[in-house]
C-alpha positions in Angstrom: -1.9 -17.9 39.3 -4.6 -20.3 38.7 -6.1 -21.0 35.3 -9.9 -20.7 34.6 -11.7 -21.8 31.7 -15.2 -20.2 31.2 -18.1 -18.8 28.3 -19.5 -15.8 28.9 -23.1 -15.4 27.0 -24.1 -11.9 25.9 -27.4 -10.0 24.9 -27.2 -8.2 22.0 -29.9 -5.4 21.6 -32.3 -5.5 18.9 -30.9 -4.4 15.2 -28.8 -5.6 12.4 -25.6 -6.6 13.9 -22.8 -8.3 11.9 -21.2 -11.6 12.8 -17.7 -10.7 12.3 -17.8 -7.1 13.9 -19.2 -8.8 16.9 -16.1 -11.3 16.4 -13.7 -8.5 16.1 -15.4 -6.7 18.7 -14.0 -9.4 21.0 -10.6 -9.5 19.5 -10.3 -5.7 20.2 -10.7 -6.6 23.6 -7.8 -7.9 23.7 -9.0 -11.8 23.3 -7.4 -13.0 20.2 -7.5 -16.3 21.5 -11.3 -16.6 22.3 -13.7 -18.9 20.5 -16.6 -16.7 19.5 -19.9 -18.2 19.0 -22.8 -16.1 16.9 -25.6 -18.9 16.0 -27.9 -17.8 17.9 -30.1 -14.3 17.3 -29.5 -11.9 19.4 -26.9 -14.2 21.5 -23.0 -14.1 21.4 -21.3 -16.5 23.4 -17.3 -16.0 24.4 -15.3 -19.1 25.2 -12.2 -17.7 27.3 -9.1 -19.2 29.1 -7.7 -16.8 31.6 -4.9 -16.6 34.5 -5.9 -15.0 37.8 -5.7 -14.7 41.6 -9.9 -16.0 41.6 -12.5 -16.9 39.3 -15.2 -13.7 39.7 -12.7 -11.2 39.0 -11.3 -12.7 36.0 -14.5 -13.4 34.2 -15.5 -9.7 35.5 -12.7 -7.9 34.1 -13.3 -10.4 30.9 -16.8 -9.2 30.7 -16.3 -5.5 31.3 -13.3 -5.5 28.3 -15.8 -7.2 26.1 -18.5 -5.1 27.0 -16.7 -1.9 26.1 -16.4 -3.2 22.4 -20.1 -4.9 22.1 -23.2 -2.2 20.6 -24.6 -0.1 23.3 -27.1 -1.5 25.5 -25.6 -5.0 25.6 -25.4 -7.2 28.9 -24.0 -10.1 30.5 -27.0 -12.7 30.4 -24.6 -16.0 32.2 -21.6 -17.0 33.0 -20.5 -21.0 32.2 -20.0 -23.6 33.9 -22.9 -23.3 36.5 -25.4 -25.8 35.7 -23.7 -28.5 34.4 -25.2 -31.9 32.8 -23.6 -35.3 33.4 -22.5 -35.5 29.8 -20.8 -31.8 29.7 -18.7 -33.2 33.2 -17.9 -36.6 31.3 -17.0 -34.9 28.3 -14.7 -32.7 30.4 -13.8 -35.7 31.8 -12.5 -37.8 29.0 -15.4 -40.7 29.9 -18.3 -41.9 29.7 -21.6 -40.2 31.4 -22.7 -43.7 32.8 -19.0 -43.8 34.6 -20.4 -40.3 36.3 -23.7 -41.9 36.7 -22.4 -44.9 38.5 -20.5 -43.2 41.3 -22.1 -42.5 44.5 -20.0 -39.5 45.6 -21.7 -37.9 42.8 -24.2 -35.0 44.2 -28.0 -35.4 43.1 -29.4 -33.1 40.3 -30.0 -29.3 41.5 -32.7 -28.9 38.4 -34.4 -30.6 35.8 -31.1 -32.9 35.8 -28.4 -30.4 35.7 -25.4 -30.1 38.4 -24.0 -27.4 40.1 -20.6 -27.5 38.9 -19.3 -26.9 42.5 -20.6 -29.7 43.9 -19.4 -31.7 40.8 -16.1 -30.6 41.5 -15.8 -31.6 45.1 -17.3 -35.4 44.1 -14.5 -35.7 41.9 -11.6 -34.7 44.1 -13.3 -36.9 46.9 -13.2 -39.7 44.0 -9.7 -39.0 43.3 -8.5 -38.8 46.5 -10.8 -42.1 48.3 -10.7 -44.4 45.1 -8.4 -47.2 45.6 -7.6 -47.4 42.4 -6.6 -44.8 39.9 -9.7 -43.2 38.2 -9.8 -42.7 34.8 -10.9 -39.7 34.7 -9.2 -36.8 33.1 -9.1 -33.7 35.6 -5.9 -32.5 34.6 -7.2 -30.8 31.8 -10.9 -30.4 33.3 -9.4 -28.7 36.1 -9.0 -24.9 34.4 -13.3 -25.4 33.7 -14.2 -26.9 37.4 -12.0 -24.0 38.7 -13.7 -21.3 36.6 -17.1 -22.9 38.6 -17.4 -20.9 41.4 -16.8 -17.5 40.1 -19.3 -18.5 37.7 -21.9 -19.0 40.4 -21.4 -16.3 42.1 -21.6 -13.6 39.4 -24.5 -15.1 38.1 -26.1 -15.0 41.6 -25.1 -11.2 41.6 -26.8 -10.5 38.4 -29.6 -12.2 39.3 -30.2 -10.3 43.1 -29.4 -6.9 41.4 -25.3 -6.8 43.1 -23.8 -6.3 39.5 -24.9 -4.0 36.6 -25.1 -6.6 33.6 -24.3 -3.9 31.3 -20.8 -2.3 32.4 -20.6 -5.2 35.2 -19.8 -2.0 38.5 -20.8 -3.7 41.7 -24.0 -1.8 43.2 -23.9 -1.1 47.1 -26.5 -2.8 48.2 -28.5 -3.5 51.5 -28.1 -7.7 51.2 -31.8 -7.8 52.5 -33.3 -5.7 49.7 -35.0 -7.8 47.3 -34.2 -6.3 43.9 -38.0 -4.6 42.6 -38.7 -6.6 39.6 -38.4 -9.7 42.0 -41.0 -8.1 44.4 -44.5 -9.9 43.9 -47.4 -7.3 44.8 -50.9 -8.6 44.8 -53.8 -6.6 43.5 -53.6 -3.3 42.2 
């Protein structure tokens, strides 16, 4: 078993929703040990630490729990990490950003200066394993959040090409060269 640490954010439809039933919605779950975050209207983010076989189904069958518990008509709106920033990484880390910034097996920015966490995961093993001396970077207790990465990615992706119902999170059969309608651009009327 492999552990994978991960925040899932939710949507929470319009309407007067209390703080702590959407906290004890998430306990009901079955995640007493999640970190619950509500600051943000309309927003609740879950911060989870899970065993599993692989990263997607974890945070799936996370997702779907949670989901049975949130009000009607909420939905998965991302998956963490994906797009990571230097200082999340170093922070993970247990260092510095510029110790990041300094190393050239790091991989260049996918957007507006944020890292796919993927890529920052295999530039850290390749500095851990080609370094002649010892790094001093923490992955030990990084590794359960780079692990989570991929999984992350990839159900994000499948939200965002229509392959996974945000609300109950079922897997649509789809044709993989259907563009999903409300990505369809249509000139003119």
């Amino acid at each position: 078993m492999t552990k994978f640490e991960f925040d899932i954010i939710f949507a929470i439809p319009d309407g007067e929703h209390d703080e702590l039933d959407l906290s004890n919605a998430v306990f009901e779950a079955g995640f007493e040990d999640a970190v619950v975050g509500t600051g943000l209207p309309d927003l609740l983010a879950v911060a989870l630490e899970m065993e599993g076989e692989d990263a997607e189904s974890v945070i799936v069958s996370a997702a779907r729990e949670i989901l049975k518990q949130l009000p009607k008509g909420s939905t998965l709106r991302e998956v963490r990490p994906d797009l990571v920033s230097l200082s999340d990484v170093a922070k993970k880390l247990e260092v510095k950003r510029q110790a990041l910034q300094k190393r050239r097996e790091m991989p260049l920015p996918a957007i507006s200066g944020y890292y796919r966490v993927t890529e920052v995961a295999e530039a850290i093993l390749t500095i851990v394993a080609t370094s002649r001396r010892r790094p001093r970077f923490n992955v030990h207790i990084a590794e359960a959040w780079l692990n989570a990465g991929i999984g992350a990615q990839t159900l994000n992706a499948r939200i965002a090409l229509g392959e996974v119902d945000p609300e109950n999170m079922e897997f649509r059969a789809t044709d993989k060269k259907d563009i999903p309608p409300a990505y369809q651009i249509h000139a003119g009327a």
